[in-house]
C-alpha positions as CSV (number, residue, x, y, z in Angstrom):
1,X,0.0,0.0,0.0
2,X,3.0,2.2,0.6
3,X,4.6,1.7,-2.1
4,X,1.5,2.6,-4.5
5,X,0.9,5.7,-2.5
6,X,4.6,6.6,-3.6
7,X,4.1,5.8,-6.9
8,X,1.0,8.0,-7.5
9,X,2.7,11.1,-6.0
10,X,5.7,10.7,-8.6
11,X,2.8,10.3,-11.4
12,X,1.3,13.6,-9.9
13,X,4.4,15.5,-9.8
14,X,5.7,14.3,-12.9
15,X,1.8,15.4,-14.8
16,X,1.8,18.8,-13.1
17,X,5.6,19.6,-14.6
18,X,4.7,18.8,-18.1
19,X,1.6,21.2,-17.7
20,X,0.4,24.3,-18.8
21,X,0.9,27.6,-16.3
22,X,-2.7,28.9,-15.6
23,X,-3.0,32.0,-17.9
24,X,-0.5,31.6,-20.4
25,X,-1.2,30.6,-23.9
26,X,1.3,29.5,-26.7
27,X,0.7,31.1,-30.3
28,X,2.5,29.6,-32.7
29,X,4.8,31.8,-34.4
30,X,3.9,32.4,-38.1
31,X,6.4,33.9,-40.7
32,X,4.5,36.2,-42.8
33,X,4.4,35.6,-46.3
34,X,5.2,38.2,-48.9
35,X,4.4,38.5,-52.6
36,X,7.4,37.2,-54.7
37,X,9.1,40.0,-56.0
38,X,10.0,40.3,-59.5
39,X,13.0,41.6,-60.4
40,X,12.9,43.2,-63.8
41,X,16.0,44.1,-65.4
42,X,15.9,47.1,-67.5
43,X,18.1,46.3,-71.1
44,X,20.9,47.9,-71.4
45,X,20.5,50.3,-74.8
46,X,23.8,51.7,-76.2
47,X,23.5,55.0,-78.2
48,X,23.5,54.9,-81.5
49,X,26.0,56.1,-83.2
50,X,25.4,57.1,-86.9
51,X,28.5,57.4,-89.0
52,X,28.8,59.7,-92.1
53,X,30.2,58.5,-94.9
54,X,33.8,59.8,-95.4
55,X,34.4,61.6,-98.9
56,X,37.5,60.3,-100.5
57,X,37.6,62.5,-103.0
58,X,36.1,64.7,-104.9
59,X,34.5,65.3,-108.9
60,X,36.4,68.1,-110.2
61,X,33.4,68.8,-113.0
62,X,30.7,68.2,-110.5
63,X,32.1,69.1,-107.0
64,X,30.6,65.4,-105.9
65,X,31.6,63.9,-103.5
66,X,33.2,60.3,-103.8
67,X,33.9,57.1,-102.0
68,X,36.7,56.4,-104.1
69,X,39.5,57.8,-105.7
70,X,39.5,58.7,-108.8
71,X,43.0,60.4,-110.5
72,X,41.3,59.4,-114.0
73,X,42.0,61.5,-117.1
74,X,39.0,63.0,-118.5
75,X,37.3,61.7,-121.5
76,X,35.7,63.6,-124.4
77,X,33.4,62.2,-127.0
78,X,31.2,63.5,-130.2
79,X,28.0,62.7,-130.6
80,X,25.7,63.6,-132.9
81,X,22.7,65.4,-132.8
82,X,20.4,64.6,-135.5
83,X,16.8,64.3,-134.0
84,X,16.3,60.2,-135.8
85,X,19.4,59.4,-134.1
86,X,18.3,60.3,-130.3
87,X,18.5,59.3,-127.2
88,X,21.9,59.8,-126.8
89,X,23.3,56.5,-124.8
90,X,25.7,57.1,-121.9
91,X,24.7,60.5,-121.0
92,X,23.8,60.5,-117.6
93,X,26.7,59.5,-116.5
94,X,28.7,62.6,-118.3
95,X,29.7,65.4,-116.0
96,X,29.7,67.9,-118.5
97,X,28.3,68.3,-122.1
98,X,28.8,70.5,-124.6
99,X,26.7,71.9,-127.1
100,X,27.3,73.9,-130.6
101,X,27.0,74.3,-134.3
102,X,29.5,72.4,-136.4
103,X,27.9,73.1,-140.1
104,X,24.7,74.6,-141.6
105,X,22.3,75.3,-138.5
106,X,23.4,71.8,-137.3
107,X,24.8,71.1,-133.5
108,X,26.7,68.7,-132.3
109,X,27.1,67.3,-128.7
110,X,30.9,66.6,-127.0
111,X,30.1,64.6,-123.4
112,X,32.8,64.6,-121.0
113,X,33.4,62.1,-118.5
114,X,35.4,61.7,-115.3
115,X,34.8,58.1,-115.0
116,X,33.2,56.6,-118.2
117,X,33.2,52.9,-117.3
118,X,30.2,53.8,-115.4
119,X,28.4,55.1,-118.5
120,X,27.9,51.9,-120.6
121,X,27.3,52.0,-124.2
122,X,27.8,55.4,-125.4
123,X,26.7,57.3,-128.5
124,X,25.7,57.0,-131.5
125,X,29.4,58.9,-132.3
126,X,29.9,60.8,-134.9
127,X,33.0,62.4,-136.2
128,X,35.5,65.6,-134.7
129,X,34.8,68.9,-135.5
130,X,36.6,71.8,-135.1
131,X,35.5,74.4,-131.9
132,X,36.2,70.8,-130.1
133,X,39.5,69.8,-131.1
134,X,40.3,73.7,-129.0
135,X,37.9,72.9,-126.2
136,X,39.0,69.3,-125.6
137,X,42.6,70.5,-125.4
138,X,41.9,72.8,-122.4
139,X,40.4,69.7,-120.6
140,X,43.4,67.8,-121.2
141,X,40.8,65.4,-121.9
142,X,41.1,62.3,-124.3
143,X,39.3,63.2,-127.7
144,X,37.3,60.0,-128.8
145,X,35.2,60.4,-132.6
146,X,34.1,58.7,-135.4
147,X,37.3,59.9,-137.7
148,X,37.1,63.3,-138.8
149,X,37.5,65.5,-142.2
150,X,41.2,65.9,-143.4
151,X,41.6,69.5,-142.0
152,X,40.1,68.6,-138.6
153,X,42.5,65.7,-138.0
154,X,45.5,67.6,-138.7
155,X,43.8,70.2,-136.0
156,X,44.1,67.1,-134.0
157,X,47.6,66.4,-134.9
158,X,48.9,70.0,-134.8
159,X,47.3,70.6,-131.3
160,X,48.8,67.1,-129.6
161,X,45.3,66.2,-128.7
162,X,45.5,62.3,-127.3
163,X,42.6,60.8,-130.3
164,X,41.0,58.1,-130.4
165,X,39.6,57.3,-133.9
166,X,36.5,55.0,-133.5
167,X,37.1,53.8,-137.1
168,X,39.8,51.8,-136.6
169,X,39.4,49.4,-133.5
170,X,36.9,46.7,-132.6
171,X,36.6,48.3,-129.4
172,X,34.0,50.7,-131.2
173,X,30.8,48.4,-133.0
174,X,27.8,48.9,-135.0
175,X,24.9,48.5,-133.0
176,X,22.2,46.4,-135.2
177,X,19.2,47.8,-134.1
178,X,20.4,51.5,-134.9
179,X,21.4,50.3,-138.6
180,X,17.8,49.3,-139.0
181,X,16.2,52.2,-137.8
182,X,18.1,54.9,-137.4
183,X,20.6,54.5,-140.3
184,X,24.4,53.3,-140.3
185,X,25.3,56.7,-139.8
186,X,23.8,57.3,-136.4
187,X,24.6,53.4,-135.3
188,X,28.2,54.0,-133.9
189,X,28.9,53.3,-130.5
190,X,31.3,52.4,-127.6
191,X,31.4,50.7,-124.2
192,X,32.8,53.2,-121.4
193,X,34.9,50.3,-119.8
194,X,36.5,49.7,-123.6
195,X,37.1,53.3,-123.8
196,X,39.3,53.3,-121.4
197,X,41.1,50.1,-122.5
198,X,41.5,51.4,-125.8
199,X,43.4,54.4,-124.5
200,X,45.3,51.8,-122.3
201,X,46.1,49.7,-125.5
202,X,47.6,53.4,-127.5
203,X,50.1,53.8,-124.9
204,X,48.4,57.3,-123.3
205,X,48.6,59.2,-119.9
206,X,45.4,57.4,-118.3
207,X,45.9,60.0,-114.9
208,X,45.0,63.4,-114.9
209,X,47.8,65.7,-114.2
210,X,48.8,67.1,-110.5
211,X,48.1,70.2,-110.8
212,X,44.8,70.0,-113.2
213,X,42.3,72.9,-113.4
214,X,39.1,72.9,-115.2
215,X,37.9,76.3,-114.4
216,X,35.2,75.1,-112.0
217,X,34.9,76.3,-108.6
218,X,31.4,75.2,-106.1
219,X,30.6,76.8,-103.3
220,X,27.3,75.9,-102.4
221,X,27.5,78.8,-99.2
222,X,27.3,81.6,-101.9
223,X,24.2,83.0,-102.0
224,X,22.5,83.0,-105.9
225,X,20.4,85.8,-107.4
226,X,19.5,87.1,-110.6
227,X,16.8,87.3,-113.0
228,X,14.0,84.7,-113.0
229,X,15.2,82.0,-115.6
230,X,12.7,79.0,-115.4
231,X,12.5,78.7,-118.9
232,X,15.8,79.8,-121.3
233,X,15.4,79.1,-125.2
234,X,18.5,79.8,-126.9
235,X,19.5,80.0,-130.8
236,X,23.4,78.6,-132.2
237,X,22.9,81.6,-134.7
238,X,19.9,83.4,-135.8
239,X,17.4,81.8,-137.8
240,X,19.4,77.8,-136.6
241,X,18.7,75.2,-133.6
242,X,17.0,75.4,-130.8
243,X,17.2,74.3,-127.4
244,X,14.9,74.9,-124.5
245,X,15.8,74.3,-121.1
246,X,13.1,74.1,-118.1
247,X,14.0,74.5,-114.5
248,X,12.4,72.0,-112.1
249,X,12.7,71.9,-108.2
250,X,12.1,68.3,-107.9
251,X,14.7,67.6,-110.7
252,X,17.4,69.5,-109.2
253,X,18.3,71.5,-112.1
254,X,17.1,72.6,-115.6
255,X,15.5,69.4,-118.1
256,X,16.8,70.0,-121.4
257,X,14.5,70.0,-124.4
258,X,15.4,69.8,-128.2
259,X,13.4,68.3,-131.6
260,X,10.6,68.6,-128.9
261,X,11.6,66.0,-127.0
262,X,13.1,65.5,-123.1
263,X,16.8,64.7,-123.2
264,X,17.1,61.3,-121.6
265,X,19.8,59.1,-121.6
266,X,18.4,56.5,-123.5
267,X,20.2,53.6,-121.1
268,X,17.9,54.3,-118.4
269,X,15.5,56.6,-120.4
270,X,15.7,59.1,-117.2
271,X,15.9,62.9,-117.6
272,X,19.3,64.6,-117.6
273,X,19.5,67.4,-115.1
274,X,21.7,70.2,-115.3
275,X,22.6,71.8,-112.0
276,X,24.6,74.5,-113.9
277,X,23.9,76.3,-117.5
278,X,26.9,78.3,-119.4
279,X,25.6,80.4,-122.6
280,X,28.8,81.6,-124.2
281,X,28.8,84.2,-127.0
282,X,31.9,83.7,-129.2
283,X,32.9,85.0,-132.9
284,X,31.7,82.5,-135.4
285,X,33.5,81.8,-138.7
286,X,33.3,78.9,-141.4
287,X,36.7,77.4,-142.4
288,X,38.1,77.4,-145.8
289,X,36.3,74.3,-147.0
290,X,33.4,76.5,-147.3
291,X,31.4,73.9,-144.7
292,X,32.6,73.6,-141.3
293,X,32.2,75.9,-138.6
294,X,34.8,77.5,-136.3
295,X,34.0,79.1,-132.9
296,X,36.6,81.4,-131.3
297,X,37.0,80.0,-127.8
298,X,40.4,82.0,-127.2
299,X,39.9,85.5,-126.0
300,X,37.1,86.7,-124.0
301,X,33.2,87.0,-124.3
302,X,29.8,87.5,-122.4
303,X,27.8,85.2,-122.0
304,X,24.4,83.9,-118.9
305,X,24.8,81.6,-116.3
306,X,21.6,80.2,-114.7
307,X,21.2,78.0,-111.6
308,X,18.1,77.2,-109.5
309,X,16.0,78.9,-112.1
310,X,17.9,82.4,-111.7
311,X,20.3,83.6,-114.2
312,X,23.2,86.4,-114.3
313,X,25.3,87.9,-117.2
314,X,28.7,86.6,-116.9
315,X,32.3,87.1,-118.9
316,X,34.1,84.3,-119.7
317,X,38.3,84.4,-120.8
318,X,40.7,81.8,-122.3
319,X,44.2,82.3,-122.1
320,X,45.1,80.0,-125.1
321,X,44.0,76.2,-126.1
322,X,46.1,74.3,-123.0
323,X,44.5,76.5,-120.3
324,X,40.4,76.1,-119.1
325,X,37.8,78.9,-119.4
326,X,38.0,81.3,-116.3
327,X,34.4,82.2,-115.3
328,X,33.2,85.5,-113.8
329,X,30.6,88.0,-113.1
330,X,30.3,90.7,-114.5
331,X,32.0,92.7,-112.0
332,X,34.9,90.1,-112.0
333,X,34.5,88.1,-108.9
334,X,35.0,84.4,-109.5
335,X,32.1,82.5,-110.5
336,X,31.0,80.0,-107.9
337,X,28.8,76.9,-109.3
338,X,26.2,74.5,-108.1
339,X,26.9,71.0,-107.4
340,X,25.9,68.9,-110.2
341,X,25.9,67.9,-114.0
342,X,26.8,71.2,-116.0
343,X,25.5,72.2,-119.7
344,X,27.4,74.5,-121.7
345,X,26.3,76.3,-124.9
346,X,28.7,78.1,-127.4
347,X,26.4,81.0,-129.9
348,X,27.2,82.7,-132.1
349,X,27.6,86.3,-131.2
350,X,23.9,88.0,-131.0
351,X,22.1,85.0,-131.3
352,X,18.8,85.5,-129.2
353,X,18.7,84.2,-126.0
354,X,15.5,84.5,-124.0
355,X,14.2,84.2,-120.5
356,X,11.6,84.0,-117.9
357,X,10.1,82.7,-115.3
């Protein structure tokens, strides 16, 4: 009995440890829980950098700029200028063309290129005539034609003028089509790229020389006034051919128009502009042979010069046939041009020009 007695007062004792105190109650602890975060990680966005192109050099016809060099000589070529043997082919990529009468009331155009591999076919050529054999010569331009009459190749000859006589290489070829419908006449013509490799097969100077000067200077910062020239119609000599040109904004320059038709080059059949338009008066005389026509381009003259549909009286001077045409106003300050394609028109003294808006 004793011992039971003991035993239930350990079991009390042992119960009554383990318990609760009065009063106190045990909350469980809870961690509370949050919303996940998202972490959002903004991209990293370099500027942009936009890198002009470089010019590596620059057109000295056009005042372009380039992305390659080019020390190329210049090349000159005839064309003619019937009206069944147009479009001209190769013409929009000419820097500068020329324009005036070789016989009768006829012109004739002489293209000029910088780079004429870009061009592709060119023509239809036609043979050299004489106010070119001087011009060309002041380019220090090679002189490409269809031959030439006796006197004007000995021009040629006399002057040292670089020629290259499409009669007498493969490199030059009748074009089919032309012969058919045009006439063999007006069917000559000539790849740009064999151009030049027909110059490269003669032996001649392919670079253009150091110290070269063509007489044009750009400056697009000089401001341009004059008269309102949006459309110019101009006479070779009184009574002869005509030629219109048009000014348009969204062209960029003045749309030639002769025979009463656009000048296109007919490779692309896209319109030619002309940033820049030279009217030169000059003395006018026909040669011996009773036919061909010279134009004195040695000396000094009047003449327009019209840009962005505006047009000023200029003077022009030439020291001799190796130097360029010097360009001025008529007070003598230096003529500045307009970037771009130029057009160039040699008339006889008081051949009408007119002008207007």
């Amino acid at each position: 009995m004793k011992k039971y007695m003991m035993l239930m007062l350990a079991l009390c004792l042992l119960l009554g440890g383990c318990g609760k105190e009065s009063g106190q109650t045990t909350v469980p602890t809870e961690q509370p829980t949050l919303p996940p975060t998202e972490t959002t990680v903004q991209p990293t966005t370099m500027p942009t950098q936009v890198t002009e192109p470089t010019a590596i050099d620059v057109n000295p016809l056009t005042g372009e700029e380039l992305d390659e060099k080019n020390d190329s000589r210049l090349y000159a070529i005839m064309l003619n200028n019937h009206s069944i043997c147009l479009p001209h082919l190769g013409v929009g990529a000419a820097d500068v063309i020329y324009e005036t009468c070789v016989e009768g009331g006829m012109t004739r155009f002489m293209a000029i290129f910088s780079d004429p591999a870009k061009a592709g076919p060119i023509g239809a050529v036609r043979s050299a005539r004489p106010p070119y054999v001087d011009i060309v010569k002041g380019y220090d331009a090679i002189y490409a034609s269809a031959s030439g009459a006796p006197n004007v190749l000995d021009m040629i000859w006399e002057n040292g003028v670089d020629y290259l006589n499409g009669l007498t290489t493969s490199y030059f070829y009748r074009d089919d089509w032309r012969i058919e419908n045009m006439g063999y006449e007006h069917s000559l013509l000539v790849n740009g790229e064999d151009l030049v490799n027909f110059a490269k097969d003669e032996g001649m100077r392919l670079t253009r020389k150091e110290d070269a000067n063509y007489g044009f200077t750009f400056d697009e910062s000089v401001p341009f006034g004059g008269e309102p020239a949006g459309q110019i119609t101009l006479e070779f000599q009184s009574g002869g051919k005509e030629t219109e040109l048009f000014y348009e904004k969204e062209l960029g320059g003045y749309k030639l128009v002769q025979y009463d038709m656009d000048y296109v080059d007919g490779n692309t059949d896209k319109l030619v502009p002309f940033r820049n338009v030279l009217i030169l008066n000059a003395n006018r005389w026909i040669l011996s042979n009773g036919v061909h026509v010279q134009m004195d381009t040695v000396g000094e003259g009047t003449g327009y010069y019209a840009r962005d549909g505006k047009l000023i009286p200029i003077k022009w001077s030439r020291a001799d046939v190796d130097s360029p045409f010097v360009y001025t106003t008529e007070d003598g300050k230096p003529l500045s041009f307009g970037v771009g394609k130029t057009y160039v028109a040699i008339i006889q003294d008081g051949a009408p020009v007119e002008y207007h808006d």
